[in-house]
C-alpha angles and dihedrals in degrees: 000000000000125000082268095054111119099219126233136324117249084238096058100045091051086045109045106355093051102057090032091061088051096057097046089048082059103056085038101059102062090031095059096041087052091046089051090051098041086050089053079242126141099280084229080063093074090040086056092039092056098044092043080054099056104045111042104023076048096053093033109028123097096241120080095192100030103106112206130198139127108324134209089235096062100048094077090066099037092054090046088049089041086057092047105041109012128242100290093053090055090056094058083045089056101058089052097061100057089047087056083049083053096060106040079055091061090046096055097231096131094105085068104063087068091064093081117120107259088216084056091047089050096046091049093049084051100054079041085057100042087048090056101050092045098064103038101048079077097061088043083066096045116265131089129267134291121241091235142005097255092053090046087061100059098039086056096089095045091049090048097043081064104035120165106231096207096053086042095057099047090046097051087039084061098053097043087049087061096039104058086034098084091055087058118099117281087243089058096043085056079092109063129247111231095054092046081057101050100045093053103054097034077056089047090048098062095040093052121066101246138153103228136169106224130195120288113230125163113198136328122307086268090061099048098056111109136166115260126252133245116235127245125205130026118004093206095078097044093051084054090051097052092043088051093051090036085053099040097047086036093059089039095054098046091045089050084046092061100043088049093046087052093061092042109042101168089063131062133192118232094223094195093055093042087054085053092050088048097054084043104060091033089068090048091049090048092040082056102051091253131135117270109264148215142168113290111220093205090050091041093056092038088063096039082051098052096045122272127172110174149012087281095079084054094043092044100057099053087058086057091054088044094056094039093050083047105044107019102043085130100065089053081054093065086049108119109229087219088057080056103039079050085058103042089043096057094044082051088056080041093061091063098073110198079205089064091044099053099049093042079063100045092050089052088247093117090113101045083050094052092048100047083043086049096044098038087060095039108055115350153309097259099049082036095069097034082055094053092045087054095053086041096060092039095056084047089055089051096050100050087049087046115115126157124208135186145160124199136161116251127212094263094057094257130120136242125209118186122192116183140163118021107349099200135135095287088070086059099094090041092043103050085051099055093039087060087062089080123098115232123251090027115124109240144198127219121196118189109199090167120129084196126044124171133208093254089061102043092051089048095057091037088062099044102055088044091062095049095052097044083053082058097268132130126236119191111196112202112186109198099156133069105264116076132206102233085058103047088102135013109291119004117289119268095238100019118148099210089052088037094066093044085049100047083043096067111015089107095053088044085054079063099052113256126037131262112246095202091054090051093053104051083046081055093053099043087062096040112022109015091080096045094049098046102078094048086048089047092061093045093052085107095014106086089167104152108166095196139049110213121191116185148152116280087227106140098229093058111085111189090197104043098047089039096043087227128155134214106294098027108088125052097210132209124165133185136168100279098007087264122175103206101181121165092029141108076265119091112164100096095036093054095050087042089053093046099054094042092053106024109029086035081224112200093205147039122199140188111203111186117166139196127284092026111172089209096063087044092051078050093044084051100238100124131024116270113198144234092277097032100054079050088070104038092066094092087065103054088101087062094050091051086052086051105050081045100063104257111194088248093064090056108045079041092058085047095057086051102258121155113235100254078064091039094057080043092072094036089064095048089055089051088044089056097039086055089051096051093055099046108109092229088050100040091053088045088059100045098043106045101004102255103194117218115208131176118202125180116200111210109214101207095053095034080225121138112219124199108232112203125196084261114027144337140266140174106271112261090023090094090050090060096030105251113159108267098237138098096028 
């Protein structure tokens, strides 16, 4: 939605705002009690929170579906201030921080946030998770929580060891009843979860006869705004605090953004204005006497689910919250604070997503992950990350410095050498060492896997080669990465082998004045291909299995191996000036192939493949002069030009797909072609005894797009295969 936007119909907002907001107040309300219990904060804080967030980051922020509120993430850090500096205090903190949003908003940074490393972003949301759980499986036995993870730990036997039953059951009722609720049917998990959870322990709670301790609230949300209080003391401390929450509920929002925008791409946030609606409503909340906010990913996704088309659904929300703080305070006083701990806990093991952990290892990232999760639970969120930025950056030094070298003998007698990684001068110790390895007078192959190689490098291994051979040994350069020899420095060296063999390939043609581009080329696949193609040659020396006979035209633009995704060995290739099949004739070219790889190869199948702009249908249309030899030639297709100018079905289905009629007469030609070969005795044998199969393809040029031509019409390739009606293509 833009600034011009008009904003939504009535009719949208009652149809899709309106339920959608419904459903986001309902995973709200539990989720915010729990946040403000699991931050040591008035439980009517997270109730003012949600609703400040609703209403204001709805109406200001930059996003019209991302749904903001008190967030587990950032509970770690408010109960650690709570503890500090007391309630009134984080209010004032509060409101610096989104004073603090407010201005990375007007300074348009908020792009950069998103350069943190996701790995970085996961761990942190993990330590934020074991924190969690940490603290508040202390309450779900029935005590209160513990000032740090650590000290959480080794007051854990002794929790346990007097554990209160009846706070026990309803809080792992509540996580059972998550637990089993997201196997249930999607009609039924239209209803959330959370709220499922909490109403029916806190239910259970009031049937059974259980000793329970249940939420402290003292009065309605109107009675639990304050002003907020000034601190005393040093001001250092209190500046680290309100950059920790500003970062932390920063990096949050503008993930939550992404994910939301992905869902939605016809929509994007504006993340400057949505930084600027964050510190705003950050300063209300704060103002208020309510917990710091952010957008809340699970709320965010939980509107854009349920339909939401505007700002409304988020507005509204937030006025539910609102009502229900205001009017209904008596039935959060019946919540048990254990429902609320089993909640909090699971969200906490939720937070360490297997997912996370097994492409961090994947990506080779495992170690950056354990030490932001360590650090993160250790210290804080703040050094945490900074931590886990460090060791980010350092893995990605490493990487960038990494090289691998090795030399080892091969059957033949030959030697490898394999180069990977950055090749600098910092390989220069490991790889003289390894390039010593090698016996004199040995030919040897060098494969260069490298994506950087310096100057240093590239001299060491030009001299080296230079002085085997001229020892009278052989070097083969193969060049697989990204970096090349003969642009390590500026201009080629004087006596470098890899230069040397481009060099020796083409100075003839140079004597002559230009260079051979042939030549070139083959120079370029002896240091590139070469190495990777000779094993798989190597298995088809007595192998001449080809599965498939192509004729084409030998026209230079058709490839029979890219547009078929075919390999060496797999086509049996004959091309001719207009992809022709003269059987029967004086001429035998075509014959003779066709009888050897049916008889000799066993081919399966037997394919035409004409394509668009071919100069041999216009010489037959007549719009260009064909020639003495040519028209020679073109004699065996005058039967497809007398189809054509009759009206064959092809031409047709080939005008309705929007063909010209040199292209048209082209596949015309394909579905003759294929006719010819069909009937041909060889063929036909072929196809009843072993179930040759004849195709016919046309490759439009302009497109890049092959098309099946059948004996009667054309079709995408793969459409006949589902069904789909042949025309347009």
């Amino acid at each position: 939605m833009t600034d011009n936007d008009p904003g939504p119909s009535l009719k949208s907002v009652l149809q899709h705002d309106l339920p959608a907001s419904v459903v986001v107040f309902l995973v709200a309300l539990p989720l915010s009690l729990g946040v403000a219990l699991a931050s040591g904060a008035p439980v009517v804080a997270g109730l003012i929170a949600a609703a400040v967030g609703g209403v204001v980051a709805g109406l200001l922020g930059g996003s019209a579906i991302q749904v903001s509120g008190p967030t587990a993430s950032l509970a770690v850090v408010v109960a650690g201030a709570v503890q500090q500096f007391g309630w009134a205090t984080m209010c004032f903190i509060t409101i610096g921080a989104g004073l603090l949003q407010i201005l990375f908003g007007l300074s348009r940074i908020a792009r950069a946030a998103l350069g943190i490393a996701p790995v970085v972003v996961h761990a942190m949301l993990a330590g934020i998770g074991v924190i969690i759980a940490l603290q508040q499986v202390h309450v779900l036995l029935g005590g209160t929580t513990v000032s740090s993870p650590w000290a959480s730990i080794v007051a854990l036997p002794r929790q346990v060891m007097s554990v209160q039953k009846g706070d026990l059951f309803v809080g792992l009722l509540v996580i059972a009843v998550l637990v089993g609720w997201q196997y249930l049917p999607r009609r039924v998990r239209v209803v959330p979860g959370p709220l499922v959870a909490v109403v029916a322990a806190t239910g259970v709670s009031l049937v059974l006869p259980l000793t329970v301790e249940r939420v402290r609230l003292d009065g309605s949300l109107l009675d639990g705004i304050g002003l907020p209080g000034l601190p005393h003391g040093g001001w250092a401390p209190i500046a680290l605090t309100m950059l920790t929450v500003a970062l932390i509920a920063s990096v949050e929002t503008l993930l939550s953004a992404v994910a939301v925008d992905k869902m939605r791409p016809g929509q994007r946030t504006d993340f400057d204005r949505e930084l600027l609606g964050q510190g705003a409503a950050n300063m209300a909340s704060g103002a208020l006497g309510g917990l710091p906010i952010a957008a809340v990913i699970v709320r965010s996704i939980t509107n854009a689910n349920a339909g939401a088309r505007s700002r409304a659904a988020t507005v509204l929300h937030g006025c539910w919250i609102l009502v229900f703080a205001i009017a209904l305070v008596g039935l959060v006083r019946q919540i048990p604070t254990a429902a609320l701990a089993g909640l909090l806990v699971l969200i906490g093991v939720q937070l360490v997503k297997l997912a996370h952990i097994k492409r961090a290892r994947r990506t080779g990232d495992l170690y950056v992950y354990l030490v932001t999760v360590v650090a993160v639970v250790s210290l804080n969120l703040l050094q945490g990350m900074v931590i886990g930025l460090i060791a980010s950056f350092a893995l990605l030094l490493w990487r960038v410095v990494k090289f691998t070298i090795a030399a080892v003998p091969r059957p033949d007698g030959t030697w490898l050498v394999r180069i990977d990684g950055t090749c600098t001068f910092l390989a220069a110790p490991k790889l003289t060492g390894e390039l010593a390895k090698v016996p004199a007078g040995v030919d040897v192959t060098v494969e260069l896997s490298v994506d950087f190689l310096d100057h240093a490098a590239c001299e060491l291994l030009s001299e080296w080669a230079d002085a085997r051979e001229a020892a009278g040994g052989a070097v083969d350069f193969v060049e697989l990465g990204t970096a090349r020899m003969a642009r390590a420095q500026d201009g080629p060296p004087e006596h470098g082998h890899a230069r040397k063999a481009v060099d020796e390939a083409i100075r003839p043609w140079r004597r002559s004045g230009g260079v051979d581009p042939i030549a070139a080329g083959i120079a370029a696949y002896h240091r590139g291909h070469a190495h990777l193609m000779r094993p798989h040659l190597d298995g088809l020396r007595h192998r001449p299995d080809a599965d498939t006979f192509f004729l084409t035209c030998a026209d230079a633009r058709v490839v029979p191996n890219v547009i078929t995704s075919s390999g060496p060995g797999d086509l049996f290739t004959v091309r001719n000036v207009g992809n022709l099949v003269p059987v029967g004739g004086s001429d035998v070219s075509v014959e003779a192939a066709l009888i050897y790889a049916l008889d000799k190869l066993d081919v399966r199948s037997v394919v035409v493949c004409g394509h668009s702009g071919c100069g041999a249908m216009e010489a037959l249309y007549g719009k260009v002069q064909a020639g003495p030899g040519l028209d020679d030639w073109l004699a065996h297709a005058q039967p497809t030009l007398a189809a054509f100018q009759q009206g064959h079905p092809v031409a047709e289905a080939a005008r309705l797909a929007g063909f010209g009629p040199v292209d048209q007469l082209g596949m015309v030609n394909v579905a003759r072609q294929v006719q010819t070969l069909a009937d041909y005795p060889a063929v036909r044998a072929g196809i009843e005894e072993r179930g040759v199969a004849v195709s016919g393809l046309f490759f439009d040029l302009a497109t890049a797009r092959v098309i099946e031509v059948t004996v009667d019409g054309i079709t995408e390739f793969g459409a006949a295969r589902s069904g789909v009606a042949a025309e347009p293509v």
